[in-house]
N, C-alpha and C positions, 0 to 999 in steps of 0.2 A: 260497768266494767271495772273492775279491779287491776290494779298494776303489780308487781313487784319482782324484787332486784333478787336474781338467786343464783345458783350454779347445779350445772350436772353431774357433780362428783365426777368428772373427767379427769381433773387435776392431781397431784400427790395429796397422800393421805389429810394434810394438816391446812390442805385447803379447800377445804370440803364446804366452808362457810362463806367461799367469796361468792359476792353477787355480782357475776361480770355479765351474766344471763339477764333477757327481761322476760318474765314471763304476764300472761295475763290469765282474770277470770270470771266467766259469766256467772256463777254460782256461787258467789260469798267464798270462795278460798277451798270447797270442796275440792274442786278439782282445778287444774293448771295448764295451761299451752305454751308454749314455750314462743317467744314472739321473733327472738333474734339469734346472731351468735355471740360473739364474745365483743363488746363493745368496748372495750377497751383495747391497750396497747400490747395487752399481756404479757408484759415486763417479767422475770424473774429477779424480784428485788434481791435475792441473795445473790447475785451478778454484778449489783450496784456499788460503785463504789462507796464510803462511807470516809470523809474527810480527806480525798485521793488514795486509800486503800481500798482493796476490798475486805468486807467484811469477813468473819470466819465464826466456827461456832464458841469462841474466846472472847469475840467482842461483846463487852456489854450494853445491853439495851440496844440491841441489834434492829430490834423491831420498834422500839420504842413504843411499845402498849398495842402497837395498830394490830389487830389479829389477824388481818389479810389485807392486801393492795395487788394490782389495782380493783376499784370495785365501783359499780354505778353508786352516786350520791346524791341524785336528783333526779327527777324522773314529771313529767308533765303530759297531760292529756290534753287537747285543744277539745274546750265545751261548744264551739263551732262545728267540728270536724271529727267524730271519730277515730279514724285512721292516722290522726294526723297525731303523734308523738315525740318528743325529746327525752332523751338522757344522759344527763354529766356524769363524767366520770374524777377521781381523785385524781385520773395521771393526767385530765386536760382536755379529753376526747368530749366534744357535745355531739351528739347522734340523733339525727333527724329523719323521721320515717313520712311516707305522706299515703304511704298504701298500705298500714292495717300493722307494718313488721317486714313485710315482704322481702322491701331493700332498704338499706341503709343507706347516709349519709356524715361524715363527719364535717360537721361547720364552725369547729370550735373555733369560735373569735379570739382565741390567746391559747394554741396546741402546747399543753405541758402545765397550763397551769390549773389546779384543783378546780372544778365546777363546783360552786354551794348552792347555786339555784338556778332553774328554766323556767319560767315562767308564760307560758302560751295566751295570750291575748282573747279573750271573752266577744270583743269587739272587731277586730279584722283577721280576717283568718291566720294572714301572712306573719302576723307581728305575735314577737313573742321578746318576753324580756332575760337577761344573762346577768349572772354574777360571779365573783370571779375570787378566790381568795389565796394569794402566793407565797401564804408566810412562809410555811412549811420549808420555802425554798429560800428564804433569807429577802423574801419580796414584799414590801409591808404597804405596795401601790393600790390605789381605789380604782377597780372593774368593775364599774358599771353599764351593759350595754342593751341595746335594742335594734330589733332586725323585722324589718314590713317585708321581706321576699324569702322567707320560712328558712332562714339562716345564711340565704349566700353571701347578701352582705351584713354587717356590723354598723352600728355607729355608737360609741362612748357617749355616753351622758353623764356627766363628770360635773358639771356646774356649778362650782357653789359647794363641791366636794371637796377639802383641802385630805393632804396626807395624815393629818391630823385626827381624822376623822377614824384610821383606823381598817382594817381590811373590811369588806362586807360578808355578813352572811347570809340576806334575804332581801327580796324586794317581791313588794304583792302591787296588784292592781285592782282599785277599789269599782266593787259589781256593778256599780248605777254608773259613774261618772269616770270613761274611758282618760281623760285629763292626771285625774288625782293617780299619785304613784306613793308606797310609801319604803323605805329601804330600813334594813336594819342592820348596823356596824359595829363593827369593834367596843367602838366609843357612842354609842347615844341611836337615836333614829332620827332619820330626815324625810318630809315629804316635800313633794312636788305638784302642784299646780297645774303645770302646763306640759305632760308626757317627758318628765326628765329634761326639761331643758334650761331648770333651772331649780337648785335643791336648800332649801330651809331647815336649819337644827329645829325640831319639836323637841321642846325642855320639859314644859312646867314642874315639877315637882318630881321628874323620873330620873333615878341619878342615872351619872354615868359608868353606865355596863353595858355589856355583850346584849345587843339585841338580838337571839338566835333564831327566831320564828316569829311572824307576824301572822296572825287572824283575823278577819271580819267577819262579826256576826251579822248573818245575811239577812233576820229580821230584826234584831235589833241595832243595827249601826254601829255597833262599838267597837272599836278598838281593839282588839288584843296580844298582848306583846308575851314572849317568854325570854327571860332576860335569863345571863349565866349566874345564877346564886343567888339574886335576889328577887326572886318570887314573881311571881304573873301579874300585869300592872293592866288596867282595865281603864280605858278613854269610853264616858259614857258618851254616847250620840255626836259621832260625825258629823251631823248635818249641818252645823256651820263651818264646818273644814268641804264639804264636798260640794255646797252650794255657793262658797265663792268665787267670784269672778274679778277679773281686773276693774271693773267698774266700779264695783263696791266701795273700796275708798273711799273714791270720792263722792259720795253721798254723803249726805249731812244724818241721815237716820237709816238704816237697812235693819225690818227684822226678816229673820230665817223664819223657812217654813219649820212647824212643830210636829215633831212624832208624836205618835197616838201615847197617851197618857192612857193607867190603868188605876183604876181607885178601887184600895184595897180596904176591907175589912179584917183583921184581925179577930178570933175569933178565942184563938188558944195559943200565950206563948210559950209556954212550959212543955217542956218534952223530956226525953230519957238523953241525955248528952254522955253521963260517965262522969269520971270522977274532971275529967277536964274537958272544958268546950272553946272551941274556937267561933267569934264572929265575925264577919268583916262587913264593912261600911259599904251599907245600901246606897243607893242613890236616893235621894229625898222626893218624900210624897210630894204626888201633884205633876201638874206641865209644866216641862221646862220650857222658857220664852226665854229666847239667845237675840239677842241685835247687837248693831254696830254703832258707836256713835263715831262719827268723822272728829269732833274737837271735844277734849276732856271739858265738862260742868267746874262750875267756879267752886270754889270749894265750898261745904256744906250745903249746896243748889240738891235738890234731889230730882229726881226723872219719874216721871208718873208715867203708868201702865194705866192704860184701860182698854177692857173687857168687853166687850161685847157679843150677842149672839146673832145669830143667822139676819134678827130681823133692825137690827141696829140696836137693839136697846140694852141699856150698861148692864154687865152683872157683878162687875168691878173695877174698885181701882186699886193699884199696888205703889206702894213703894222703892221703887225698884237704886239699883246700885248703882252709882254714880262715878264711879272708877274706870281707868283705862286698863287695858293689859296685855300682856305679850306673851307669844305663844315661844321665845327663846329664852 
């Protein structure tokens, strides 16, 4: 099934474009059913005041770019449940269906402040995750929330969140491992561990920008971030971000299990590119082997790898990297 946000040309000419409607579709977008009514507050923003006046058609940047408000701007399927739907809206409205469209519900955990994300829980039916962003309104606070009784109630997971961090505008929940949460803000992205109840800056090398959409590749584990202007930043294999536990630590040696390795032949590099070609940096042949050491090696000590197959017997040894590191 397909989703989206649209409108019945009910309204004045010039808002012909809002998506205050949610429609769905069994046939790739050929045709369309209309699922609700207007899930929003249906404001007439030219009513609104604008700095304790109201506006008029003299004021400028009346609209300030926006082509229509209010309008749905998140929109979630439960991969549990069918019938079971969310949609934010920019005036604050989250709308909760659990029978297909039928009836609605409004359970927004903060009425009036912009929804940037619903996120419906893969893992229990009830739980779906909120984000919340109130610049717009002079509110620059971190809304982050989560809700196991399909929105009646709220609870903030904020942990480890400071104001600093920036309004949010995503949070995903990674497909294997119902725990790992990952949010993306203003300022940087943060994961969690233990279902938002407590949140870690993830740095290494990603500056800081507008984390605006997060991705998981579902067969390759990776990471995928779309940041505002500085290009799409790719974490190769999760697997030692999804496979930790509080235990870990403290071990003296932990390796992570290893995703399937592909060994590639090169056959022909040359192609037609044009007068200009762009590459970007593969990940490096071979299996990656990720572990933990509990206490940093003395300095120049090195850490040998070895290899072996199914029936014990070596097929190698490596060299391996003898440094610590931090994922802030």
């Amino acid at each position: 099934m397909e989703l989206a946000a649209g409108d019945l040309g009910v309204r004045q000419q010039d808002d012909l474009l809002r998506g205050n409607y949610l429609f769905k579709s069994t046939d790739r977008g050929d045709s369309w059913t209309r699922l609700s009514g207007d899930l929003t507050t249906n404001q007439d923003r030219d009513k609104l005041p604008i700095m304790g006046r109201r506006a008029d058609k003299l004021t400028m940047s009346r609209h300030d770019g926006v082509q229509a408000w209010p309008e749905i701007t998140t929109i979630s399927e439960s991969p549990l449940n069918r019938d079971l739907l969310y949609a934010g809206t920019d005036d604050g409205n989250l709308q909760v269906t659990r029978d297909g469209g039928k009836t609605w519900k409004n359970v927004s955990p903060k009425k009036g402040t912009y929804v940037s994300r619903i996120v419906a829980s893969r893992f229990n039916e009830g739980t779906a995750y909120a984000t919340l962003d109130g610049h717009r309104s002079n509110d620059f606070a971190v809304y982050v929330f989560v809700t196991a009784d399909y929105g009646e109630t709220w609870k903030p997971i904020r942990n480890g969140l400071t104001d600093d961090a920036g309004t949010v505008h995503v949070i995903r929940e990674h497909y294997r491992n119902p725990k790992l949460l990952f949010l993306g803000t203003e300022r940087g992205l943060y994961i969690s561990n233990d279902q938002g109840g407590h949140w870690t800056r993830l740095k290494l090398n990603l500056p800081t920008v507008p984390v605006d959409d997060i991705a998981i590749h579902p067969r390759e584990n990776d990471l995928v971030l779309a940041d505002h202007g500085r290009s799409i930043w790719i974490l190769d294999d999760l697997g030692a971000i999804e496979q930790m536990t509080d235990a870990i630590p403290s071990e003296d040696l932990h390796v992570f299990d290893t995703r399937a390795a592909t060994e590639w032949r090169v056959a022909n590099r040359s192609g037609v590119t044009g007068h200009k070609a762009f590459f970007g940096p593969n990940p490096p042949n071979g299996a990656l082997i990720t572990y933990f050491l509990k206490s940093k090696p003395a300095e120049k000590e090195k850490v040998k790898i070895t290899v072996s197959d199914k029936d014990g017997k070596l097929v190698r040894e490596i060299d391996a990297l003898a440094t610590s590191a931090s994922i802030a």
